[in-house]
PyMOL Python script that loads the backbone (N, CA, C, O; Angstrom):
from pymol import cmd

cmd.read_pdbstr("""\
ATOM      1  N   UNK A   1      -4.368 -19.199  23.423  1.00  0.00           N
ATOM      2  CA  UNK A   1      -3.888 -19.503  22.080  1.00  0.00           C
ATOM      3  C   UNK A   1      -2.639 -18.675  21.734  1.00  0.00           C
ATOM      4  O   UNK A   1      -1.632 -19.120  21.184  1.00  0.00           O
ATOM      5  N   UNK A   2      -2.841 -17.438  22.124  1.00  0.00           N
ATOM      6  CA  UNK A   2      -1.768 -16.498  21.533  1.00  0.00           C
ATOM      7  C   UNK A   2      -0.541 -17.023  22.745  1.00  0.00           C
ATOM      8  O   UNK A   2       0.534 -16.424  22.719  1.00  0.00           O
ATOM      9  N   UNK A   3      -0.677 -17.785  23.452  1.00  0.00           N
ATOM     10  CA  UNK A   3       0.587 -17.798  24.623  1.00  0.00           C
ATOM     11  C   UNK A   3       1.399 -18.951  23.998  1.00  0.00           C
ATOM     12  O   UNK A   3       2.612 -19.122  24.110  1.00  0.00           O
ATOM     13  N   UNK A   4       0.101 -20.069  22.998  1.00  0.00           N
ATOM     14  CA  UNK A   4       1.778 -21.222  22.386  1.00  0.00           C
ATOM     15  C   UNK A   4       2.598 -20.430  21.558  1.00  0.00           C
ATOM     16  O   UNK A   4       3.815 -20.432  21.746  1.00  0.00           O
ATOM     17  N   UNK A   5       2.002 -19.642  20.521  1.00  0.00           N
ATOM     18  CA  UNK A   5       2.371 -18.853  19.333  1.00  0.00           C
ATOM     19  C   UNK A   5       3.698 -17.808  20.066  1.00  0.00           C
ATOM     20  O   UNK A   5       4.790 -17.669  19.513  1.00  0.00           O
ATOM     21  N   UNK A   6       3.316 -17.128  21.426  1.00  0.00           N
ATOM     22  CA  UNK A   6       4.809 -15.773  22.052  1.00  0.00           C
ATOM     23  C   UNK A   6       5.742 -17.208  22.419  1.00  0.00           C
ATOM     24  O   UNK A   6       6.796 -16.680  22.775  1.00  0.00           O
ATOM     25  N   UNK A   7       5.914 -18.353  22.510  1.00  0.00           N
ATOM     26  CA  UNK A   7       6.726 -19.534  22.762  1.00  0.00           C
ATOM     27  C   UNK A   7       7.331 -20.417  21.698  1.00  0.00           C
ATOM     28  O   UNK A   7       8.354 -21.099  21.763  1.00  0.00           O
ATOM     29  N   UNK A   8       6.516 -20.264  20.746  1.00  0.00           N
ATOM     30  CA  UNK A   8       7.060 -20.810  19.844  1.00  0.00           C
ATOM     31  C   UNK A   8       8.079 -20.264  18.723  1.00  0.00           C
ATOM     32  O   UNK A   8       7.711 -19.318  18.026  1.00  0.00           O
ATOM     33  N   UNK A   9       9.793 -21.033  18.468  1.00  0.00           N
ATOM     34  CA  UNK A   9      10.242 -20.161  18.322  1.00  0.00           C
ATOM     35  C   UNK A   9      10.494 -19.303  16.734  1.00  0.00           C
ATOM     36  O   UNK A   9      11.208 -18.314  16.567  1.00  0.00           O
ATOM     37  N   UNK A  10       9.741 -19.968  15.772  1.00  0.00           N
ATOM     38  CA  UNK A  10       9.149 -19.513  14.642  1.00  0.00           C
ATOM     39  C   UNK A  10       8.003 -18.456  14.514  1.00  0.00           C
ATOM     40  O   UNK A  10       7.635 -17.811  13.532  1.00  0.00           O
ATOM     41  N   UNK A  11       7.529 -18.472  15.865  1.00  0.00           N
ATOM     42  CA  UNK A  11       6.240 -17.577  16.035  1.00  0.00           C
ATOM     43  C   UNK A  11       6.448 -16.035  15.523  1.00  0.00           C
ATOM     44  O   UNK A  11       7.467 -15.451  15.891  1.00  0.00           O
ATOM     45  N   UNK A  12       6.034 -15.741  15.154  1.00  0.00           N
ATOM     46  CA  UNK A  12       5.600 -14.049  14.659  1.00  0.00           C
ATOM     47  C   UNK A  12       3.961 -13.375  14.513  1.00  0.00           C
ATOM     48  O   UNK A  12       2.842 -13.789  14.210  1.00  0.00           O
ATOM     49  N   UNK A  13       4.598 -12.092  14.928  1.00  0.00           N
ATOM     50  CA  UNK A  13       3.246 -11.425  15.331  1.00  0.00           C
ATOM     51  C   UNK A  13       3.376 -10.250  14.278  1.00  0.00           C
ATOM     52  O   UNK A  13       4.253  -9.391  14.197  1.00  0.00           O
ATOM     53  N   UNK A  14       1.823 -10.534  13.193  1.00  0.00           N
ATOM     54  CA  UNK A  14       2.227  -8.851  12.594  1.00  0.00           C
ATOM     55  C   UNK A  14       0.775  -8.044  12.068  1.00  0.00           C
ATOM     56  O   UNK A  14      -0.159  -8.407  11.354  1.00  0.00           O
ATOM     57  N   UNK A  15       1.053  -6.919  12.712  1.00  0.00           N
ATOM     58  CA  UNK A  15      -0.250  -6.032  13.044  1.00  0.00           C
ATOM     59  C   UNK A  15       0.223  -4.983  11.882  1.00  0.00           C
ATOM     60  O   UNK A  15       1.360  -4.565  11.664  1.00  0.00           O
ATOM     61  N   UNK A  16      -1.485  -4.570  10.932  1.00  0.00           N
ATOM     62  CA  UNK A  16      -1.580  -3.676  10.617  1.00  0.00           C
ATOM     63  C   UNK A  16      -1.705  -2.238  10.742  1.00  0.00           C
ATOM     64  O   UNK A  16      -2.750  -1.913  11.305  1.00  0.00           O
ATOM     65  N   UNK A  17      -0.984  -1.309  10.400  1.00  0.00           N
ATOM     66  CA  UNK A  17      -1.297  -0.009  10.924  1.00  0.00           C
ATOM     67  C   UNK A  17      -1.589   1.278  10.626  1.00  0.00           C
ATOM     68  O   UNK A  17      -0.495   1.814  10.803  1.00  0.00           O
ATOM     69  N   UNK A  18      -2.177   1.947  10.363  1.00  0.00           N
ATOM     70  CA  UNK A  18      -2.597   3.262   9.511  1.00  0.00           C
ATOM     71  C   UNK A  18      -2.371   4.070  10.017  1.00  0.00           C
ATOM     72  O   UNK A  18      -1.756   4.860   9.301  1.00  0.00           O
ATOM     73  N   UNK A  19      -2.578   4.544  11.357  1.00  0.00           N
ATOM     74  CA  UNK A  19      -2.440   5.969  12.019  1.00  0.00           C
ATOM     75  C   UNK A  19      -1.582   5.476  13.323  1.00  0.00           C
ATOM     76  O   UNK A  19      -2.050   4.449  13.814  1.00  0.00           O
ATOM     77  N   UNK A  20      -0.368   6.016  14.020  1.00  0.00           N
ATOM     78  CA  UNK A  20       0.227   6.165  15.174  1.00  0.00           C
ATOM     79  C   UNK A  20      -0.975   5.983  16.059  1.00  0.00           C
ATOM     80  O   UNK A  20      -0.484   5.450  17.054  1.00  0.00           O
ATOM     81  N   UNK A  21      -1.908   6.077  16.216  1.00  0.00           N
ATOM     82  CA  UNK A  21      -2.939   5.808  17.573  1.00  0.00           C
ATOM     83  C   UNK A  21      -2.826   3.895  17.708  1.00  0.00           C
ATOM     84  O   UNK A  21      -2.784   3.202  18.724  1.00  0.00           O
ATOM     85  N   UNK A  22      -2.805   3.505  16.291  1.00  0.00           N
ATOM     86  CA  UNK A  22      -2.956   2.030  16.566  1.00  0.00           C
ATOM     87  C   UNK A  22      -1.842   1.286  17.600  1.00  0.00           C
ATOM     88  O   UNK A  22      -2.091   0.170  18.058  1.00  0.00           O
ATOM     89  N   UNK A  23      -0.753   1.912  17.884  1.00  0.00           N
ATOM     90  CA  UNK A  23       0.248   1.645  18.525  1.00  0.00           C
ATOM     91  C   UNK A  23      -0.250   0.838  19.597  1.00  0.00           C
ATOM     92  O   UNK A  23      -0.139  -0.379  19.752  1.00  0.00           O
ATOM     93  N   UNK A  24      -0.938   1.879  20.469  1.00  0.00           N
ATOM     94  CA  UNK A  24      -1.564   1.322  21.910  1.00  0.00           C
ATOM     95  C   UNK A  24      -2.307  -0.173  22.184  1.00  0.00           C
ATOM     96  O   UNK A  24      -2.416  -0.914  23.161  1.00  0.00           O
ATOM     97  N   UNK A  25      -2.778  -0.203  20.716  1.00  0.00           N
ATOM     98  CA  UNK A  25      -3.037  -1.831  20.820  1.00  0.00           C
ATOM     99  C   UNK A  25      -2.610  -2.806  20.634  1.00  0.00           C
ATOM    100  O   UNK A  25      -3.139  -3.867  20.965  1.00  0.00           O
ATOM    101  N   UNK A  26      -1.129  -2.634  19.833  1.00  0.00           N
ATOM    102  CA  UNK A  26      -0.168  -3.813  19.633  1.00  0.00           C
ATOM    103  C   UNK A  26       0.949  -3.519  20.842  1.00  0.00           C
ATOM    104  O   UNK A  26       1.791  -4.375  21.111  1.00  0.00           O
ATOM    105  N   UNK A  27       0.877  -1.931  21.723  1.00  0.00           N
ATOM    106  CA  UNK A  27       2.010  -2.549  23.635  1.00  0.00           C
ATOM    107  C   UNK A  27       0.704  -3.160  23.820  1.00  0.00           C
ATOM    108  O   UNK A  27       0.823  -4.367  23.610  1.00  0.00           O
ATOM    109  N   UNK A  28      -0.713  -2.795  24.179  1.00  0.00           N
ATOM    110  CA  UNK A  28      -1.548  -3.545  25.256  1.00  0.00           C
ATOM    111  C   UNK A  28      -1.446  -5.172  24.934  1.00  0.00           C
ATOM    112  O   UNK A  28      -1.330  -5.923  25.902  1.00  0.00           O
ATOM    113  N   UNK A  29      -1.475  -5.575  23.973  1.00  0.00           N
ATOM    114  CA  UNK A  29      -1.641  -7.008  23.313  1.00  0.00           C
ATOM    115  C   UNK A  29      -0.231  -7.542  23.556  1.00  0.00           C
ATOM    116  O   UNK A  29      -0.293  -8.605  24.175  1.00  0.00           O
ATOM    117  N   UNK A  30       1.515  -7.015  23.169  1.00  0.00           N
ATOM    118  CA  UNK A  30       2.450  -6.929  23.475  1.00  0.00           C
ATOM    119  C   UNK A  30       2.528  -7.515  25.369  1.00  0.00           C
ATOM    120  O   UNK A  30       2.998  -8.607  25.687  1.00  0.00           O
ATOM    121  N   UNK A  31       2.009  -6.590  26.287  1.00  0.00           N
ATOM    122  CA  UNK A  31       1.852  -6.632  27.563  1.00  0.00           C
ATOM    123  C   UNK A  31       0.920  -7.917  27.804  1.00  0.00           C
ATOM    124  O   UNK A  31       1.453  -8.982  28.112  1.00  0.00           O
ATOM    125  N   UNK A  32      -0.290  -7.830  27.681  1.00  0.00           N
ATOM    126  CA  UNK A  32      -0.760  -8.913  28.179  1.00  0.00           C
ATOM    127  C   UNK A  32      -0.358 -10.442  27.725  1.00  0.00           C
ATOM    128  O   UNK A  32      -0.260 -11.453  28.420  1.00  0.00           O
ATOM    129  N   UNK A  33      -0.199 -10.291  26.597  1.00  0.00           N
ATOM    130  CA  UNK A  33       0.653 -11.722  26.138  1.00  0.00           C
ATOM    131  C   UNK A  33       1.769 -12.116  26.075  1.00  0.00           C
ATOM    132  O   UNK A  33       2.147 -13.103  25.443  1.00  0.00           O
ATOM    133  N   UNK A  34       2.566 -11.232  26.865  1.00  0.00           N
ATOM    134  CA  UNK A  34       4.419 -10.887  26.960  1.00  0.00           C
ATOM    135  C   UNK A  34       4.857 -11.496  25.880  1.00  0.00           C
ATOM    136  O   UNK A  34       5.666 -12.425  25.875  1.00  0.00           O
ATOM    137  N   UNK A  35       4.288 -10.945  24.839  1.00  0.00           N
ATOM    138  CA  UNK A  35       5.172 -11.163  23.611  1.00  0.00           C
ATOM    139  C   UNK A  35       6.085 -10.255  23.522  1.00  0.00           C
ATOM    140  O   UNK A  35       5.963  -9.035  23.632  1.00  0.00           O
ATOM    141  N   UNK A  36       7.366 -11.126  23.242  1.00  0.00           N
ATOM    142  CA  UNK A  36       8.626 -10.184  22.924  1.00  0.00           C
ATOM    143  C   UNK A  36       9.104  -9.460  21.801  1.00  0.00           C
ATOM    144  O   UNK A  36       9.011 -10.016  20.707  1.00  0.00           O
ATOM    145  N   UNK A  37       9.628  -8.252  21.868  1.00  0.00           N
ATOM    146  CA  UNK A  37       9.258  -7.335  20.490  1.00  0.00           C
ATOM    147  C   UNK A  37      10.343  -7.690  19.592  1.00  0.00           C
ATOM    148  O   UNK A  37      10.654  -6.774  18.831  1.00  0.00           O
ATOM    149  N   UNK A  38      11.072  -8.874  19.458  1.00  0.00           N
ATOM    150  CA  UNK A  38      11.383  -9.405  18.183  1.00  0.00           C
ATOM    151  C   UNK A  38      10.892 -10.318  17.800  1.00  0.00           C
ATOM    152  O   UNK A  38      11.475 -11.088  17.036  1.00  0.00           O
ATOM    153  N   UNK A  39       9.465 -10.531  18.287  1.00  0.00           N
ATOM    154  CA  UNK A  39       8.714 -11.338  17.756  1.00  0.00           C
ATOM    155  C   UNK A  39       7.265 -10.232  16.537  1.00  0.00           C
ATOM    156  O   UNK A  39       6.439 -10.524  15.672  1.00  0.00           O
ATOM    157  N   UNK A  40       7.707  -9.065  17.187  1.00  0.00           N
ATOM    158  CA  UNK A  40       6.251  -8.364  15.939  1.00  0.00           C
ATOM    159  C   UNK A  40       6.580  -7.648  15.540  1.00  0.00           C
ATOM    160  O   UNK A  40       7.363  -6.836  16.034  1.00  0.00           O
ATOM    161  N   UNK A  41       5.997  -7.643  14.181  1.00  0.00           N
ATOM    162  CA  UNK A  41       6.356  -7.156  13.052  1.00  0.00           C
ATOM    163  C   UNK A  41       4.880  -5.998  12.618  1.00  0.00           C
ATOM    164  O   UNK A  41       3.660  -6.157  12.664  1.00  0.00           O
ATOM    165  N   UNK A  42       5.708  -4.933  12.240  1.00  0.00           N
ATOM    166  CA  UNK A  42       4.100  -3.868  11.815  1.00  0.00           C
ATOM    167  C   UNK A  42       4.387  -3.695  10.414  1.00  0.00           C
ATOM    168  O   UNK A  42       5.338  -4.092   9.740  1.00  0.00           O
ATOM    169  N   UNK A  43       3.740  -3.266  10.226  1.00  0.00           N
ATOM    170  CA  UNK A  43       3.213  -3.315   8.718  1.00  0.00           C
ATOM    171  C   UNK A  43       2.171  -2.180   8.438  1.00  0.00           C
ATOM    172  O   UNK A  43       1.061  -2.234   8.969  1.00  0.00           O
ATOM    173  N   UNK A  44       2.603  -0.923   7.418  1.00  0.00           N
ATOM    174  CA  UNK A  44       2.052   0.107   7.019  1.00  0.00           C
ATOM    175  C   UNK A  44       0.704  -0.558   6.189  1.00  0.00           C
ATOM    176  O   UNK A  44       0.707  -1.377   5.270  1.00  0.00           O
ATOM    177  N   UNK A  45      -0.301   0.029   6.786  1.00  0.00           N
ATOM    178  CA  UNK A  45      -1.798  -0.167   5.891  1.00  0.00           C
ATOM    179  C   UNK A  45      -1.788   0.537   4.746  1.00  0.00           C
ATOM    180  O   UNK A  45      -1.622   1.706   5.094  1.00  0.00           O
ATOM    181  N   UNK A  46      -1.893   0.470   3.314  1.00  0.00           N
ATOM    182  CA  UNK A  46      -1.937   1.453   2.240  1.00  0.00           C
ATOM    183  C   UNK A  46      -2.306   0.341   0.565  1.00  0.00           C
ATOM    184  O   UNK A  46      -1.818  -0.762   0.316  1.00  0.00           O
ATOM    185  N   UNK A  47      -3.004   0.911  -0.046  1.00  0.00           N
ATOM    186  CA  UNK A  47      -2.821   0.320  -1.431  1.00  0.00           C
ATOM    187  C   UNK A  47      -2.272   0.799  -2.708  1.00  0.00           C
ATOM    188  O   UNK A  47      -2.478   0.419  -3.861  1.00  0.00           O
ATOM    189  N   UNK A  48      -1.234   2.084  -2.037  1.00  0.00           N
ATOM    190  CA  UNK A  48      -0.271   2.579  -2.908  1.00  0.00           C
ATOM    191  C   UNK A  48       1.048   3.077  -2.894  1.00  0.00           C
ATOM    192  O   UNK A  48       1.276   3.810  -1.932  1.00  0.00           O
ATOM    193  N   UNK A  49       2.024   2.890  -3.709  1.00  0.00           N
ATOM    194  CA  UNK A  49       2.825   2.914  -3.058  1.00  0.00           C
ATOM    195  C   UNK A  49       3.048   4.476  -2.492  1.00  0.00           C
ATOM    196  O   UNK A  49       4.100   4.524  -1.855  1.00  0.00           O
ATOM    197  N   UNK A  50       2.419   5.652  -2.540  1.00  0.00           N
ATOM    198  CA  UNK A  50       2.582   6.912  -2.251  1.00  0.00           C
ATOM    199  C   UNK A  50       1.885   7.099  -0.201  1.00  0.00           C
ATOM    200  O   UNK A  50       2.152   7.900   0.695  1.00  0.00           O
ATOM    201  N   UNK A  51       1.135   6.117  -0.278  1.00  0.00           N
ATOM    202  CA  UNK A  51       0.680   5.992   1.015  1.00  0.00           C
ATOM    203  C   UNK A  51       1.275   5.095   1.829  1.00  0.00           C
ATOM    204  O   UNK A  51       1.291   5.403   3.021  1.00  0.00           O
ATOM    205  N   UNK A  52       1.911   3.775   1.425  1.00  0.00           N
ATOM    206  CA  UNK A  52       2.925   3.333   2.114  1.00  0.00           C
ATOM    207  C   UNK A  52       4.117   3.611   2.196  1.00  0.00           C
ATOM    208  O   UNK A  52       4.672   3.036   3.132  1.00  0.00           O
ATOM    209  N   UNK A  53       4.879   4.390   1.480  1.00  0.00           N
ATOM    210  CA  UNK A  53       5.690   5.045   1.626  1.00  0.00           C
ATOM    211  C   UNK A  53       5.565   6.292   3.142  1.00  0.00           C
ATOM    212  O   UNK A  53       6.263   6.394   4.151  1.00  0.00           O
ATOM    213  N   UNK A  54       4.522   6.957   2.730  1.00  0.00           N
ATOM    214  CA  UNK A  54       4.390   7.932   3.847  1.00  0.00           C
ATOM    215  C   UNK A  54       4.145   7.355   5.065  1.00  0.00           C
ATOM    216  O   UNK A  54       4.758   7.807   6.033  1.00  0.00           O
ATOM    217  N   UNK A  55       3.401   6.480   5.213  1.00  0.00           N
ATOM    218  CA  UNK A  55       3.336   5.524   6.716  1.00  0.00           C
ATOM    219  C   UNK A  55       4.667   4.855   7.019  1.00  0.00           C
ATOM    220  O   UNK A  55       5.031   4.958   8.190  1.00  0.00           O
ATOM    221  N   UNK A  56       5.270   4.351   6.392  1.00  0.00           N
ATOM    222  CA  UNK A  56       6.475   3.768   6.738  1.00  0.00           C
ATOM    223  C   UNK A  56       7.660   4.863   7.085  1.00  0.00           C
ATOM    224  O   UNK A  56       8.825   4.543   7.316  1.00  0.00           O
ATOM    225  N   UNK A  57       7.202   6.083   7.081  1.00  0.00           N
ATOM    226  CA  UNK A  57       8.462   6.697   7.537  1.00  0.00           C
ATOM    227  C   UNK A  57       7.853   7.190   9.525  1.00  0.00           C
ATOM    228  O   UNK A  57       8.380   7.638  10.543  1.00  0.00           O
ATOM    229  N   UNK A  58       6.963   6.888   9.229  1.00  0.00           N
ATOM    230  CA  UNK A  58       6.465   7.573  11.200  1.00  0.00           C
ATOM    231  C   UNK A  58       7.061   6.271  11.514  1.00  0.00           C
ATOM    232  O   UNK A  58       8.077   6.089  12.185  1.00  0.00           O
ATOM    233  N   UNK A  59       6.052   5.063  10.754  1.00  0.00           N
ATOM    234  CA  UNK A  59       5.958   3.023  11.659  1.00  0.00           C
ATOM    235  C   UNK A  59       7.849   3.218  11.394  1.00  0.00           C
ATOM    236  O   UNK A  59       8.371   2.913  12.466  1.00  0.00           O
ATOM    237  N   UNK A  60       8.605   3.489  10.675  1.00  0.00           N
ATOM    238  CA  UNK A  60      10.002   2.900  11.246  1.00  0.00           C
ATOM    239  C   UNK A  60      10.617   3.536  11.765  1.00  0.00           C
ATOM    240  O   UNK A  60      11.804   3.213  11.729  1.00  0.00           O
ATOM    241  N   UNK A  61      10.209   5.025  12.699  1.00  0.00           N
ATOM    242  CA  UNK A  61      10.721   5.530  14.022  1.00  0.00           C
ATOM    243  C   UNK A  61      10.049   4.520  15.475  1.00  0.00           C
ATOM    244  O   UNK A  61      10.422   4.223  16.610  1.00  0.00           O
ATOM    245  N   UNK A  62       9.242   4.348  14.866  1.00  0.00           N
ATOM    246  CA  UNK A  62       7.973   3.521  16.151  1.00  0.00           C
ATOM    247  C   UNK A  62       8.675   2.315  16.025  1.00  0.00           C
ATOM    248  O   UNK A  62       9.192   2.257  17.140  1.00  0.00           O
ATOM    249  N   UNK A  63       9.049   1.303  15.419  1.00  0.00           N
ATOM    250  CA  UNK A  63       9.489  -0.061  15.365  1.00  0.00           C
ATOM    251  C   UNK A  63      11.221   0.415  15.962  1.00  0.00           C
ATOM    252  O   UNK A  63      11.902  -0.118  16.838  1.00  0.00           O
ATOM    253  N   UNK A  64      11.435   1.262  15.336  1.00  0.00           N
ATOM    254  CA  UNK A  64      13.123   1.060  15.913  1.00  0.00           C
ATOM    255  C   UNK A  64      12.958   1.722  17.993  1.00  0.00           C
ATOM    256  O   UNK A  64      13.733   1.713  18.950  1.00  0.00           O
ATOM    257  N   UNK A  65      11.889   2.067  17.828  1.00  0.00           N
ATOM    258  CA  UNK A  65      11.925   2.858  19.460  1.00  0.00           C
ATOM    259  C   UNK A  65      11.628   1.705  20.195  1.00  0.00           C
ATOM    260  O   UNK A  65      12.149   1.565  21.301  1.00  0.00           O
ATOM    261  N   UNK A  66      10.805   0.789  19.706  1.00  0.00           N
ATOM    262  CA  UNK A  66      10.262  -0.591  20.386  1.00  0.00           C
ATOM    263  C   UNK A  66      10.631  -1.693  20.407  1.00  0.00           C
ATOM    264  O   UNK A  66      10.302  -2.590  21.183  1.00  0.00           O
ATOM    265  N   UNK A  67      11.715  -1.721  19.110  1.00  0.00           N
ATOM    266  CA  UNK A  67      12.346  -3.148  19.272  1.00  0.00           C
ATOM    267  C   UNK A  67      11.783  -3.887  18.060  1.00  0.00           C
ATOM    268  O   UNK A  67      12.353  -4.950  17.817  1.00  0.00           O
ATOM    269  N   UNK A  68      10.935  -3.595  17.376  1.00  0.00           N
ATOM    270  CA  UNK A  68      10.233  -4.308  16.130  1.00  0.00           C
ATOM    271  C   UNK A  68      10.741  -4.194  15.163  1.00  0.00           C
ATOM    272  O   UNK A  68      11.507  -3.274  14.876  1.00  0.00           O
ATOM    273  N   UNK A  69      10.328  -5.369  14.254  1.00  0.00           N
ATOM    274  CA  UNK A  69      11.020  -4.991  12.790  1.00  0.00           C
ATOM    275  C   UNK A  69       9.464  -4.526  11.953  1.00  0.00           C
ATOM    276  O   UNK A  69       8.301  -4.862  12.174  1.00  0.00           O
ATOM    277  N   UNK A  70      10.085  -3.606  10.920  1.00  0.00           N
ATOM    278  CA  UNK A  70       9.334  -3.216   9.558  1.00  0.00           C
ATOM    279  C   UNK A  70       8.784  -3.980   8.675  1.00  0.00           C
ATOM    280  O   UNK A  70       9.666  -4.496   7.989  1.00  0.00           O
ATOM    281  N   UNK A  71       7.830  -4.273   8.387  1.00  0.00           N
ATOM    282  CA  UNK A  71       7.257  -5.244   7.277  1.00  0.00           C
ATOM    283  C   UNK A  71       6.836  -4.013   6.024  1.00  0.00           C
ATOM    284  O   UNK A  71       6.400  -2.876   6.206  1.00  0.00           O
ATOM    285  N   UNK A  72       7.150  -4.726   4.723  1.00  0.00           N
ATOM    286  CA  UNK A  72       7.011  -3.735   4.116  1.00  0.00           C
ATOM    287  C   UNK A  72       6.178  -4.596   2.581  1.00  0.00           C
ATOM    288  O   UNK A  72       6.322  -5.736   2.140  1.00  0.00           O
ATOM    289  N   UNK A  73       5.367  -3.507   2.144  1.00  0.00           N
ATOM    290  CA  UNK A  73       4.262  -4.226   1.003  1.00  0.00           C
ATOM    291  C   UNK A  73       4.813  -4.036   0.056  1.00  0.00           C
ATOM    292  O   UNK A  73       4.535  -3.037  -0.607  1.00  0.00           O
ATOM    293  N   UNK A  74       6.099  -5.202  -0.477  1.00  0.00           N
ATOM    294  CA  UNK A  74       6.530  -5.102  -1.852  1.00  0.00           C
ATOM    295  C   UNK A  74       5.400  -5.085  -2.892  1.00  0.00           C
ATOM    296  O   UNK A  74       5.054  -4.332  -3.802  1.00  0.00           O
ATOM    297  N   UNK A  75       5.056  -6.018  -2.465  1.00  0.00           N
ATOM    298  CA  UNK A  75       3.998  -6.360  -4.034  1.00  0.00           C
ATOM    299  C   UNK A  75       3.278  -5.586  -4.596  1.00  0.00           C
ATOM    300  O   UNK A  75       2.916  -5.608  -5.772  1.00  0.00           O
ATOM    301  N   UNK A  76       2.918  -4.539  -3.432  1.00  0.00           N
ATOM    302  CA  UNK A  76       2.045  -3.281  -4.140  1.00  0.00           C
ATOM    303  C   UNK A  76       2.792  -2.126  -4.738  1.00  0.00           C
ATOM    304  O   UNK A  76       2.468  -1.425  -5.696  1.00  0.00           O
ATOM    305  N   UNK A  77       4.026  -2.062  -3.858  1.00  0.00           N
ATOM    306  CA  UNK A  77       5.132  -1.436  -4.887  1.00  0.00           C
ATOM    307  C   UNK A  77       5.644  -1.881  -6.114  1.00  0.00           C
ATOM    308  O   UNK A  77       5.947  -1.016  -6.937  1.00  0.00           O
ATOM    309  N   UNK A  78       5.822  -3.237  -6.436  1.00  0.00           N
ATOM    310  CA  UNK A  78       5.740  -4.109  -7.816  1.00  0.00           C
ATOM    311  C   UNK A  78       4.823  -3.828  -9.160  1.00  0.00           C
ATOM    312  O   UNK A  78       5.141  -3.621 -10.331  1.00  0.00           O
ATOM    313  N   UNK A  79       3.349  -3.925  -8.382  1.00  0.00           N
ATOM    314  CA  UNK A  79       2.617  -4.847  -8.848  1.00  0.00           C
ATOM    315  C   UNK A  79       1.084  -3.930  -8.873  1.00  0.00           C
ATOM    316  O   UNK A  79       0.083  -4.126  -9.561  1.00  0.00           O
ATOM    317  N   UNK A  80       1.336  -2.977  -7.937  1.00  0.00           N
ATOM    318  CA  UNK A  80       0.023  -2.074  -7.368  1.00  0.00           C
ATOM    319  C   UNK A  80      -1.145  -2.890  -6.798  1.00  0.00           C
ATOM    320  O   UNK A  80      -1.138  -4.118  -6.886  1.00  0.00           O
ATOM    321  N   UNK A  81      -1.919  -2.369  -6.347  1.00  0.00           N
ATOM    322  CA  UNK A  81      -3.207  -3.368  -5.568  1.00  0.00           C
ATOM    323  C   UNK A  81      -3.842  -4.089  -7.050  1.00  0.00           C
ATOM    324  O   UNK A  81      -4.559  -3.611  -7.929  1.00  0.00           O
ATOM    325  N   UNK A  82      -3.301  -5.286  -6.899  1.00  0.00           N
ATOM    326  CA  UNK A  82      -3.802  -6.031  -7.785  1.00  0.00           C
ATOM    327  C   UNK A  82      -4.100  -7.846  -7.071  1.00  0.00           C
ATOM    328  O   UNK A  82      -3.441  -8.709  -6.491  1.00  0.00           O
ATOM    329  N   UNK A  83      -5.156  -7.698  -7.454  1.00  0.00           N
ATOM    330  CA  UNK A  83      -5.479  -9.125  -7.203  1.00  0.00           C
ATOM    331  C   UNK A  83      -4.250 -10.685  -7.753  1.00  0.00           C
ATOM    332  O   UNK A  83      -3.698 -10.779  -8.849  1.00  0.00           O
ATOM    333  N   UNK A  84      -4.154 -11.571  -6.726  1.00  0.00           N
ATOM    334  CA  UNK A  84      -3.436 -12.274  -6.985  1.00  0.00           C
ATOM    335  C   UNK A  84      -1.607 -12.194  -7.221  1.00  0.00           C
ATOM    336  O   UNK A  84      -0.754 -12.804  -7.865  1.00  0.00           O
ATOM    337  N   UNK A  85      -1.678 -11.056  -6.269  1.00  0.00           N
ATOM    338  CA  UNK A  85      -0.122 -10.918  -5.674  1.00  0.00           C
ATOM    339  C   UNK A  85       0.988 -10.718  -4.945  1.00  0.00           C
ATOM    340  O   UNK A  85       2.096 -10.928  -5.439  1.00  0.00           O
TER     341      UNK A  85
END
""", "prot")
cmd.dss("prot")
cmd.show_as("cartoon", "prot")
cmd.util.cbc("prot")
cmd.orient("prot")
């Protein structure tokens, strides 16, 4: 399944992440599905903006070392963890 999605050329891949250890599972998944790293996108885990802020400064040394782009949780910076946004 994941091999039409690394082919298709709209396809995107985007993994959540909280701690630098999660890394190892988006190369292993990266590797076995030779998805190419402008195809995934990471994305800091947090429901504030004081905690996504702090994750997004390690995840966008890690995305620029790998080739990935940054996904970033406007809405909770907007809007805060609120339902329906």
């Amino acid at each position: 399944m994941l091999a039409h999605w690394t082919s298709e050329p709209k396809g995107t891949f985007k993994f959540v992440i909280s701690a630098p250890d999660d890394l190892a599972q988006v190369l292993e998944l990266q590797q076995i599905h030779a998805i190419p790293a402008a195809k995934i996108q990471l994305m800091p885990e947090g429901r504030d903006s004081e905690t996504l802020r702090a994750r997004e400064k390690w995840l966008a040394e890690i995305c620029s070392a790998h080739g990935f782009s940054l996904s970033d949780r406007l809405h909770i910076h907007l809007y805060g963890d609120t339902r329906g946004t």
